[in-house]
TORPA-4810 file (N, C-alpha, C, O; in nm, 3 decimals):
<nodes>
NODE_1_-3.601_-24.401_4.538_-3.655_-24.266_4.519_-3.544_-24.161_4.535_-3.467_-24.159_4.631_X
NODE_2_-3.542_-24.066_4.424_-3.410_-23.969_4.469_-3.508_-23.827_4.496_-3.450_-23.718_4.496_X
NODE_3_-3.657_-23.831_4.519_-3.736_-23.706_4.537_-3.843_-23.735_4.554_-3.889_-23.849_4.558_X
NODE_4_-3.933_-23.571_4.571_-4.073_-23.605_4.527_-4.149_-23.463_4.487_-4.087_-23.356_4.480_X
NODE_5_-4.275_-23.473_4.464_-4.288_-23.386_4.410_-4.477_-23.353_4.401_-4.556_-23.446_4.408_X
NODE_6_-4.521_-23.212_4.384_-4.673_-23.216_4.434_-4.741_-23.263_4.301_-4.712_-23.241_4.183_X
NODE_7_-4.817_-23.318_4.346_-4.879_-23.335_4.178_-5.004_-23.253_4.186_-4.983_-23.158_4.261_X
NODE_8_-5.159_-23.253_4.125_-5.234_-23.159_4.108_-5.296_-23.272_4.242_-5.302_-23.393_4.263_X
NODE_9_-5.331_-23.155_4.303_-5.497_-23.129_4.407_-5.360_-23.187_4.523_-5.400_-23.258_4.615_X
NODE_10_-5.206_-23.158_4.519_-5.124_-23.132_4.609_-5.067_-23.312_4.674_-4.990_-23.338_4.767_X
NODE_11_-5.109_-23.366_4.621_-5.055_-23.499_4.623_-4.909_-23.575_4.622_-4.883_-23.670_4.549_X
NODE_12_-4.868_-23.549_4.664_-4.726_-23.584_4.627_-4.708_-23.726_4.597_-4.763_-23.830_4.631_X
NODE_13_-4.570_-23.680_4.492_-4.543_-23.815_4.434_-4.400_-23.836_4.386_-4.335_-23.760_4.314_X
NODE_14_-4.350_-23.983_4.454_-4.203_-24.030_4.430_-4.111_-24.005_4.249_-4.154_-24.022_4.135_X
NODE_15_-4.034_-23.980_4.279_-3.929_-23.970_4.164_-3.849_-24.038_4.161_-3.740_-24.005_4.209_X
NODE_16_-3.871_-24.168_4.101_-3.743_-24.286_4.104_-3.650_-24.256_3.984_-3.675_-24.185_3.887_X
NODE_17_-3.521_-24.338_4.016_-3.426_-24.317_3.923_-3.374_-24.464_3.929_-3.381_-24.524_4.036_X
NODE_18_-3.315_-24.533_3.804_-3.255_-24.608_3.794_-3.095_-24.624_3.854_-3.012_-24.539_3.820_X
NODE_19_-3.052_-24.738_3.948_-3.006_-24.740_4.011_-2.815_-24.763_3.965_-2.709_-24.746_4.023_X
NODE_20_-2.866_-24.817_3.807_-2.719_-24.811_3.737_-2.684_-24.671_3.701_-2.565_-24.653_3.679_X
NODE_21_-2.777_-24.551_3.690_-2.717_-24.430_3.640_-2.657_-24.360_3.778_-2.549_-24.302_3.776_X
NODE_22_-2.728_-24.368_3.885_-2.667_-24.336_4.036_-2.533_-24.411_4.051_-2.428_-24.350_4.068_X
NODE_23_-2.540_-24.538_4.045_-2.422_-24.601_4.064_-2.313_-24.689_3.943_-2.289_-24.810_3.944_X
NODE_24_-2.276_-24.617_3.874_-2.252_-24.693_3.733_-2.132_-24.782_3.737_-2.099_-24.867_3.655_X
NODE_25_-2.047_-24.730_3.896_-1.930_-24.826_3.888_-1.962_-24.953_3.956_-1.902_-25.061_3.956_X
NODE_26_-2.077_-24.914_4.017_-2.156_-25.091_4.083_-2.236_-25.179_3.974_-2.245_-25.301_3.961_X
NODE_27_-2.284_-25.087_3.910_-2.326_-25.143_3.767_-2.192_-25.239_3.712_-2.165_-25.360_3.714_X
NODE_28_-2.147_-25.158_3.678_-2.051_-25.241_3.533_-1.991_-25.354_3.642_-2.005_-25.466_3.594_X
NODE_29_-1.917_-25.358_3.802_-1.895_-25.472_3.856_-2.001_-25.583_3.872_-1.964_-25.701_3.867_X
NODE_30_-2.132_-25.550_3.891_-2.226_-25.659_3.863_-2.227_-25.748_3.749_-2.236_-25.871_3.745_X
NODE_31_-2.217_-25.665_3.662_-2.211_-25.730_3.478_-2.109_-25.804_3.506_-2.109_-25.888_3.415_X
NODE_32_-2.017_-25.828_3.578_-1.923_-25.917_3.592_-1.908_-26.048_3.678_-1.838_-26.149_3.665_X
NODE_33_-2.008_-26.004_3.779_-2.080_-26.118_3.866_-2.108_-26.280_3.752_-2.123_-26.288_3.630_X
NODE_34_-2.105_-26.376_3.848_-2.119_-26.535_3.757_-2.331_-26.526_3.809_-2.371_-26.552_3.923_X
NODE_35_-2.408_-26.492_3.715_-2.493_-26.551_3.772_-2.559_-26.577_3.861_-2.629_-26.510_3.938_X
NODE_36_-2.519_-26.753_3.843_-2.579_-26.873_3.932_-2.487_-26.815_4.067_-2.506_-26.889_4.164_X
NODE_37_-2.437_-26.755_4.084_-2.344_-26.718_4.260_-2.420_-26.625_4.302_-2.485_-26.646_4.404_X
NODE_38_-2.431_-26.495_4.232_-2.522_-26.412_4.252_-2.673_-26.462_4.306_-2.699_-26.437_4.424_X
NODE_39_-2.782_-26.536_4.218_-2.907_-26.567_4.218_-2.887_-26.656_4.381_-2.964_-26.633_4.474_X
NODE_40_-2.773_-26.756_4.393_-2.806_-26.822_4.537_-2.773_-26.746_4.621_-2.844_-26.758_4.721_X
NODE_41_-2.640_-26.615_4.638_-2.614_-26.528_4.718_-2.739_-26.462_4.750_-2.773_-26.447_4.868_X
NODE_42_-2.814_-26.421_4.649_-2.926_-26.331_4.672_-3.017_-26.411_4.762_-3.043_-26.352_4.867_X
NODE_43_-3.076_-26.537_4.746_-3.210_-26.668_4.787_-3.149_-26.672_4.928_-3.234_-26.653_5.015_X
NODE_44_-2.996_-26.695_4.986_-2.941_-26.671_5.049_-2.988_-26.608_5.194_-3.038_-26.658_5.294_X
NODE_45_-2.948_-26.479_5.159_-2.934_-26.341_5.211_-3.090_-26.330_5.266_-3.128_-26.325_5.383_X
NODE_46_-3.167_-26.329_5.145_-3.333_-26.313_5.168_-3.363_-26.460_5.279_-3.410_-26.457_5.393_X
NODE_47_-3.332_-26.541_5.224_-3.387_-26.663_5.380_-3.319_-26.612_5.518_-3.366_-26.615_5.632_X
NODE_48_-3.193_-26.564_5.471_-3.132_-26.516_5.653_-3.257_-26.424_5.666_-3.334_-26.457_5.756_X
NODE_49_-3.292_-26.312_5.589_-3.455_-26.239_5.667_-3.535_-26.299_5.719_-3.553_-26.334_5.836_X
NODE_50_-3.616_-26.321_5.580_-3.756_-26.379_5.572_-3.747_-26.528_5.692_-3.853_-26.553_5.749_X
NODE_51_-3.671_-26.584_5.712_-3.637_-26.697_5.796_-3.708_-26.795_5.672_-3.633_-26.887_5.637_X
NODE_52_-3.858_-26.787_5.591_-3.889_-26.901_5.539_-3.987_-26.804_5.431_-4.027_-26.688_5.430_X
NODE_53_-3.997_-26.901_5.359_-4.106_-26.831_5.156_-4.092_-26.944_5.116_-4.009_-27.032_5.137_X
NODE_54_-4.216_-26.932_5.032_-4.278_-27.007_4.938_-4.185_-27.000_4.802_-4.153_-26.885_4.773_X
NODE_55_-4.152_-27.068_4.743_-4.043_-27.057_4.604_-4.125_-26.969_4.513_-4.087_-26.853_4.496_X
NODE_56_-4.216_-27.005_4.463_-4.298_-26.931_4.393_-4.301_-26.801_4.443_-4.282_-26.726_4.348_X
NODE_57_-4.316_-26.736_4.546_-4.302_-26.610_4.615_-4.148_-26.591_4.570_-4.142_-26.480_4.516_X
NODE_58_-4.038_-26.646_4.569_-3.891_-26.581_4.569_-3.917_-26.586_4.393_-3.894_-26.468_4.364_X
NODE_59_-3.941_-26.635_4.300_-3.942_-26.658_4.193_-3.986_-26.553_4.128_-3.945_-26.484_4.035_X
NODE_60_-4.081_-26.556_4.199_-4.167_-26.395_4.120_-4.105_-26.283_4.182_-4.093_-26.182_4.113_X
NODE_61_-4.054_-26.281_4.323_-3.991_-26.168_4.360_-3.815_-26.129_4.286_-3.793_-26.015_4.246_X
NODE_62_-3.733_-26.214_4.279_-3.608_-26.179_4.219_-3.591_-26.237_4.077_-3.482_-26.248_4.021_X
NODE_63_-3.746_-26.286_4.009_-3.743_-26.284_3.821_-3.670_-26.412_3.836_-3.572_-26.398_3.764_X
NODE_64_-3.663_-26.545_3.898_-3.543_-26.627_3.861_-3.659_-26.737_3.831_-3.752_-26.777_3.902_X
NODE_65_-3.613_-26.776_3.679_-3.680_-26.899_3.661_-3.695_-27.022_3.743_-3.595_-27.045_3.811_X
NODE_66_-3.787_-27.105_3.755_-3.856_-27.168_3.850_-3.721_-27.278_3.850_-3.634_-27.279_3.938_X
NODE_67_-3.726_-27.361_3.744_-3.618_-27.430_3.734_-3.457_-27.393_3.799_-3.387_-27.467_3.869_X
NODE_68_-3.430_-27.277_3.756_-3.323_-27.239_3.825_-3.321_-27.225_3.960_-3.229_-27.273_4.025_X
NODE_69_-3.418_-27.160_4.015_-3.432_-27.139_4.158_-3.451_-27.302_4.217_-3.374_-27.338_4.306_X
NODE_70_-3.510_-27.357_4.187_-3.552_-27.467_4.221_-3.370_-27.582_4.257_-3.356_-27.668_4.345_X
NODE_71_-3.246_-27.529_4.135_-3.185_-27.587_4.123_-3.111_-27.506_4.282_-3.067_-27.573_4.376_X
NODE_72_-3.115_-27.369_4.277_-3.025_-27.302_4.361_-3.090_-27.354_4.501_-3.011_-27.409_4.578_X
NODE_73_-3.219_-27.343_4.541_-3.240_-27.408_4.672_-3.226_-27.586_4.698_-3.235_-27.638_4.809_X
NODE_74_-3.206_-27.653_4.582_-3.154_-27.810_4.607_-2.996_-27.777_4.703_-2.945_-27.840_4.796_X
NODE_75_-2.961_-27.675_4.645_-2.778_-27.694_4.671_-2.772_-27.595_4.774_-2.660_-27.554_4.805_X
NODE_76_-2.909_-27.534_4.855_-2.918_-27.482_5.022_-2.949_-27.561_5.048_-2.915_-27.561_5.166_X
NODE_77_-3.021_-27.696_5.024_-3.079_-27.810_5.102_-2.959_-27.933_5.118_-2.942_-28.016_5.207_X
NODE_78_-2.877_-27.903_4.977_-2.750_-27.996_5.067_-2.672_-27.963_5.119_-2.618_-28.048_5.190_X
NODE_79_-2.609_-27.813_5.119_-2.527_-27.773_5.205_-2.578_-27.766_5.343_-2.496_-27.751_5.434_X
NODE_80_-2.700_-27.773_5.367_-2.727_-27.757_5.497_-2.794_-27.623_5.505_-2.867_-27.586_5.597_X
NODE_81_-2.772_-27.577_5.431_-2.840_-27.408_5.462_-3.017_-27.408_5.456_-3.060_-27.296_5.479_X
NODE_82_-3.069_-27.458_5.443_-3.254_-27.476_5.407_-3.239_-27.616_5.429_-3.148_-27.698_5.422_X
NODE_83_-3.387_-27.616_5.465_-3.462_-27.725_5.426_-3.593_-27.682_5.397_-3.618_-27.561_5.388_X
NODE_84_-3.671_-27.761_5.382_-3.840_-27.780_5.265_-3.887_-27.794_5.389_-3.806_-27.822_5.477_X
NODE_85_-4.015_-27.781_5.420_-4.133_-27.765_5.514_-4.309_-27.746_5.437_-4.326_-27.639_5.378_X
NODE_86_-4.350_-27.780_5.438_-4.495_-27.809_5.373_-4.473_-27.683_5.266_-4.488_-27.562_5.287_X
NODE_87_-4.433_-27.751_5.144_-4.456_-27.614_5.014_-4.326_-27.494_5.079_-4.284_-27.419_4.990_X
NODE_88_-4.274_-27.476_5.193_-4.195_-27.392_5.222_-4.055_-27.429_5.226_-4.000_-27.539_5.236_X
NODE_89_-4.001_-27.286_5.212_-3.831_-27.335_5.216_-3.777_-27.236_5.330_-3.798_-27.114_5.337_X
NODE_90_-3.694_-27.323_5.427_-3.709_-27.274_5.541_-3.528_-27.237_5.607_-3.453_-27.335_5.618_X
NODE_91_-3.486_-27.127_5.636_-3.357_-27.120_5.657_-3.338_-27.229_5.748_-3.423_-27.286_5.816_X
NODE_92_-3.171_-27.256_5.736_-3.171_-27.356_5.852_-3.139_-27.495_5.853_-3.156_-27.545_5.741_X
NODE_93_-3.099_-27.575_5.940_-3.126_-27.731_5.963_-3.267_-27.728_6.013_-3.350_-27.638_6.021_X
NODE_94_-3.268_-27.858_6.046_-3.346_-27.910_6.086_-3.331_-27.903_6.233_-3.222_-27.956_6.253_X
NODE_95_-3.387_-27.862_6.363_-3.376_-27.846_6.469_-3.427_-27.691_6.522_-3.408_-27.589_6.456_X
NODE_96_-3.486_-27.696_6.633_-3.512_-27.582_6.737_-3.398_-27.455_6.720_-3.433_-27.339_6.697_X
NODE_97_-3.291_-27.487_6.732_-3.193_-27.352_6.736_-3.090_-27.395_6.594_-2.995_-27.318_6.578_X
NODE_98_-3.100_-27.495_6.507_-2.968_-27.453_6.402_-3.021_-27.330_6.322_-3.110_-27.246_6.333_X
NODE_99_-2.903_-27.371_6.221_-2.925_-27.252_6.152_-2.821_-27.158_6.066_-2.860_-27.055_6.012_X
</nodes>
């Protein structure tokens, strides 16, 4: 949101802006990003939060085809970074405190 503004019967309401015209030199370095580094950096980052999600939940949330995502959390499950838990994908080893 870069504002806001009253609408009728005094309501206010957000004014978004696209985030490549605010930032156009972060733009054009993204366009340069590989991808598949990006999409697992991102699945990443979001499991250090979320600690654990449903794939289908990350799928629909960052647009990444099922297949792909599916490929990017195999290669958190062998590095060690995730593992699977009933339908869930869960930051982490396996154990009480890894991680």
């Amino acid at each position: 949101p870069i504002g806001a503004t009253n609408e009728r019967g005094n309501w206010p309401s957000q004014i978004f802006e696209l985030v490549a015209r605010w930032f156009p030199e972060h733009a054009a370095r993204a366009r340069e990003l590989d991808l598949r580094e990006a999409q697992t950096e991102l699945v990443t980052r979001y499991l250090k939060t979320v600690l654990a999600a449903q794939p289908a939940t990350i799928a629909r949330l960052f647009g990444i085809e099922r297949a792909v995502l599916d490929s990017v959390l195999a290669e958190l499950v062998t590095r060690g970074q995730a593992r699977f838990e009933e339908g869930w994908i869960v930051k982490g080893r396996v154990g009480k405190f890894a991680g």
